[in-house]
C-alpha positions as CSV (number, residue, x, y, z in Angstrom):
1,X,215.8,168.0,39.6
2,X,216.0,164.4,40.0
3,X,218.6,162.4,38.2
4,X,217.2,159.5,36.4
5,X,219.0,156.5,34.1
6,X,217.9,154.6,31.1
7,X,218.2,150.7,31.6
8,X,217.1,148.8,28.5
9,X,215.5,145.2,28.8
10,X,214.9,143.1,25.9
11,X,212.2,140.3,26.5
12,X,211.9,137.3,24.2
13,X,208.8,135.7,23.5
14,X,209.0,132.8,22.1
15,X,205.7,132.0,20.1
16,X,205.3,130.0,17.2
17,X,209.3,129.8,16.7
18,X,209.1,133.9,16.5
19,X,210.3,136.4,19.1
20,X,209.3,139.8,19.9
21,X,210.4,142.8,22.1
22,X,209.3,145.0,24.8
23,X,212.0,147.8,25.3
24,X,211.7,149.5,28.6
25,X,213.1,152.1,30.5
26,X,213.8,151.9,34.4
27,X,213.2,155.2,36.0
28,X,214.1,156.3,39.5
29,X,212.5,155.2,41.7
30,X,212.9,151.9,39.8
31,X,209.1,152.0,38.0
32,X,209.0,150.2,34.4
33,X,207.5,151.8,31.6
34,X,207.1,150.0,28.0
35,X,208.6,152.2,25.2
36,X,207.6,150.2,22.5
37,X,206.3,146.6,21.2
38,X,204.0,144.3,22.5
39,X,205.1,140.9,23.8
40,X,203.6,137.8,21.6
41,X,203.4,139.8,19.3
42,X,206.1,139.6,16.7
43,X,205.9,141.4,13.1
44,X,207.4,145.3,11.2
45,X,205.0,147.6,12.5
46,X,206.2,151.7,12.4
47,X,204.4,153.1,14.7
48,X,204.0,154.0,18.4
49,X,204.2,152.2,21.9
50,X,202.6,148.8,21.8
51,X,201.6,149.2,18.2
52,X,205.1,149.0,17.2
53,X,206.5,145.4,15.8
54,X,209.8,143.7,16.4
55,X,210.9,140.5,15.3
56,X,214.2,139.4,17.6
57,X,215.9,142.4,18.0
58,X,219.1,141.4,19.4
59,X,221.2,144.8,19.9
60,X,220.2,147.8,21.4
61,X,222.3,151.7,21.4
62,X,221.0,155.0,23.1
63,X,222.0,158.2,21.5
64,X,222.2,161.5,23.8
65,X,219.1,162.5,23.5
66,X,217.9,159.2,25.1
67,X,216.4,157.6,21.2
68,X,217.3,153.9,21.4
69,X,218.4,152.4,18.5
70,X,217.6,148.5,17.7
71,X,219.1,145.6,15.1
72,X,215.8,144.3,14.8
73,X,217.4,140.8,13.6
74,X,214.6,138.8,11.8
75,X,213.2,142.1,10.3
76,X,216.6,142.6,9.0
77,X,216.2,146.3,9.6
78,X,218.1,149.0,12.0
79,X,214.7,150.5,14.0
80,X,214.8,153.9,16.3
81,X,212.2,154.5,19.0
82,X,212.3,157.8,20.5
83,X,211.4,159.1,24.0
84,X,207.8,159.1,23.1
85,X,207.7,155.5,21.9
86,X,207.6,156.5,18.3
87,X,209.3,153.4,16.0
88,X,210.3,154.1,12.6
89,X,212.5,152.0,10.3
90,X,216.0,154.0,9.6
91,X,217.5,151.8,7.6
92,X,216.8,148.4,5.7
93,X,213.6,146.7,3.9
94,X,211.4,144.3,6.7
95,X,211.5,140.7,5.3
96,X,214.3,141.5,3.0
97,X,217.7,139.9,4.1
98,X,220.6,141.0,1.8
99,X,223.2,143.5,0.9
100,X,223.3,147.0,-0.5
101,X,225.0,150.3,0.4
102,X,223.5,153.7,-0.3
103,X,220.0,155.0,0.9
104,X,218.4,154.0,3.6
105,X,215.5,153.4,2.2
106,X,216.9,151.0,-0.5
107,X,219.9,149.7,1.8
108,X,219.6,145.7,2.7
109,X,220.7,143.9,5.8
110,X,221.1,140.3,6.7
111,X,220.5,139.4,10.4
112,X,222.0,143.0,12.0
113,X,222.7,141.7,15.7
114,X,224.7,144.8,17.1
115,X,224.3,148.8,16.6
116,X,226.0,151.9,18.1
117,X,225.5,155.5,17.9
118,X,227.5,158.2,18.6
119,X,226.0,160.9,21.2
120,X,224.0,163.0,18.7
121,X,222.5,160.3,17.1
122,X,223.9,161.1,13.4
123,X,225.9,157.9,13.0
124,X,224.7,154.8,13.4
125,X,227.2,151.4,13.7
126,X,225.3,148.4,12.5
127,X,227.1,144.6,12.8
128,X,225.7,143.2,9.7
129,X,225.8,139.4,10.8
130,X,225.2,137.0,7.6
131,X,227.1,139.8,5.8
132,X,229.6,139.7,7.8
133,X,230.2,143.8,7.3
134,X,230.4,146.4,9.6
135,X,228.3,149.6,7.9
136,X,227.3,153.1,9.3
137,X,224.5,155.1,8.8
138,X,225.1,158.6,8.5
139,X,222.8,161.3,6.7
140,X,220.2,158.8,5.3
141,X,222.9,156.7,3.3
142,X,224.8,153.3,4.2
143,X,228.0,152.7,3.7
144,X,230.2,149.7,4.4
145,X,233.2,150.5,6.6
146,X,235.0,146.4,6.7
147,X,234.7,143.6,5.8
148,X,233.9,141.7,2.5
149,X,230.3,140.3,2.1
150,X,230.0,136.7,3.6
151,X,233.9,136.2,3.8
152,X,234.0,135.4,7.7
153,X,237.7,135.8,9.0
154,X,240.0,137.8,11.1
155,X,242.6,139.5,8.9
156,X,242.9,143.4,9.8
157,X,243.3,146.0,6.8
């Protein structure tokens, strides 16, 4: 069997002041395939491969099963595309900047810029950045794990 890697690549677009994203994947022997979005093309679209809509994602995670997890900034929304090219909205309301903790559904970002995930893909680290919170997505609810909304600073505790 042939080993293989996932590279990510995030391409900006700048069109009308917006961005969008193509994620791809970089298979040996070094071909490109699009997993999702379309470039020019910026917007909140759930769906799959180039149907899907981004609006400046700025971080990107993979999980073990290969699912790639996005802070789709603009949208203010934490995004997952899986291996098929599938995009659905995990957590956070599209066009909605703000704060709240609990479902995911309900749950409000402002500007996410960074995720992680651990290796099963059940907890998701977001980098809330106008919140200035770090928050975690476990079991469909979200939870703030430090920080105090919009108090920037660099006290521990």
């Amino acid at each position: 069997m042939k080993k293989h890697f996932l590279a990510l690549v995030i391409a900006f677009s700048a069109l009308t002041g917006a961005s969008t994203v193509q994620a791809q994947s970089i298979y040996e022997p070094y071909s490109i395939t699009t997993l999702a979005g379309l470039a020019l093309n910026s917007g909140s679209t759930d769906d799959t491969g180039s149907v899907a809509r981004f609006n400046q994602p700025w971080g990107l995670a993979v999980d073990g099963a290969n699912n790639v997890y996005v802070a789709d900034t603009l949208n203010h929304t934490i995004r997952k595309i899986t291996p098929g090219g599938v995009v659905t909205t995990l957590a956070g309301a599209a066009g909605s900047p703000g704060f709240n903790d609990g479902a995911a559904s309900t749950a409000l970002f402002s500007r996410p810029t960074g995720v992680a995930v651990n290796s099963a893909g059940t907890v998701v680290y977001v980098a809330d950045y106008n919140n200035q919170l770090i928050r975690q997505i476990s079991g469909g609810v979200v939870t703030t794990l430090a920080g105090s909304v919009g108090v920037s600073g660099t006290n521990d505790g």
